[in-house]
C-alpha positions in Angstrom: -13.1 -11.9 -0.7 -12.5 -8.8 -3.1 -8.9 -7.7 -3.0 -8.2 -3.7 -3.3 -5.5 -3.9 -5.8 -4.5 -4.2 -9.1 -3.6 -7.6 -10.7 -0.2 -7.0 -10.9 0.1 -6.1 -7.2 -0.6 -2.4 -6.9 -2.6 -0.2 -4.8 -3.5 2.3 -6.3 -4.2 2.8 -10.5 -2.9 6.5 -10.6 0.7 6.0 -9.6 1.5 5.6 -12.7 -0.1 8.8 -14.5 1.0 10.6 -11.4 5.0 10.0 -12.3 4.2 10.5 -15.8 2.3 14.2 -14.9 5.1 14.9 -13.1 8.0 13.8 -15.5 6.0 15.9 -18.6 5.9 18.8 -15.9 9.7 18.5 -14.8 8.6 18.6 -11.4 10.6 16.2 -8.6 8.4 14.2 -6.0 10.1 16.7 -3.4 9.1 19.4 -5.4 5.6 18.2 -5.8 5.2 17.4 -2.3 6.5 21.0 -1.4 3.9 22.3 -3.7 1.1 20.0 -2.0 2.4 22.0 1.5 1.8 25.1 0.3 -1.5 24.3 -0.7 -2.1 23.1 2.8 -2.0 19.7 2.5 0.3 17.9 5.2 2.6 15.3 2.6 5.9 14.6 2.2 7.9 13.3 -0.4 7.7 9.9 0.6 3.7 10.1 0.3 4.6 10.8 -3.7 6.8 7.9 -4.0 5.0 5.4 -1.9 2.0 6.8 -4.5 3.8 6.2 -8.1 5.7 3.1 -6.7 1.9 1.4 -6.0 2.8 1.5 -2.2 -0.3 3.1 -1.1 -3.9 3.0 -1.7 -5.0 7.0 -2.3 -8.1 8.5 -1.4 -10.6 10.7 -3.5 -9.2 13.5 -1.2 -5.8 13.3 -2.1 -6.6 13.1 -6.5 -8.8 16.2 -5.5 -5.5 17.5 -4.0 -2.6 16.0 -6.4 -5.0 17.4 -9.7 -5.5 21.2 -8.1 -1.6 21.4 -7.6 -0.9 19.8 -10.8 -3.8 21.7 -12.4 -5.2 18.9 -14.4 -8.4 16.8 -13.8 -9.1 14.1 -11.7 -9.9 11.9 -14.5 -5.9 12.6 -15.6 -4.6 11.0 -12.6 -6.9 7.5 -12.9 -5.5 4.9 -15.0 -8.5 2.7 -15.5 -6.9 0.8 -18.2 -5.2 -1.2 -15.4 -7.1 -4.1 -14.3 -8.2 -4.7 -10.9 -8.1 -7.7 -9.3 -11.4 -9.7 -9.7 -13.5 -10.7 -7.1 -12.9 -14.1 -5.2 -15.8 -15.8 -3.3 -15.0 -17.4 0.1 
């Protein structure tokens, strides 16, 4: 069966381009996730972390979201250099 991660264990491939967004704009996961609210999406800062630590699997809603606040493109937020795992037959 085809496992929704990464091979190292993640689920998600943008948690890591999220923290580094973030970092290069000097914005704090609180502050992000402040900045998500005022856009009207309902997050907290534990949505952010779970996010960049790989914790959670993140939906094309929520890039559509993260890259408006952020103002960069969807494509900035995707890591697809990170492998996935491969597909395993049953």
């Amino acid at each position: 069966m085809f496992k929704l991660k990464t091979k190292t264990g993640s689920n998600n491939i943008t948690g890591a381009r999220l923290t580094a967004l973030r970092h290069e704009k000097g914005i704090s996961q609180r502050q992000l996730a402040r900045m998500m609210q005022l856009a009207g999406f309902d997050v907290d800062h534990h949505f952010i972390r779970r996010i960049e630590n790989g914790e959670r699997f993140v939906t094309d809603i929520e890039l559509v979201a993260l890259s408006r606040v952020l103002s960069v493109s969807v494509s900035d937020l995707i890591d697809d250099s990170i492998p996935i795992a491969d597909y395993e037959s049953e």
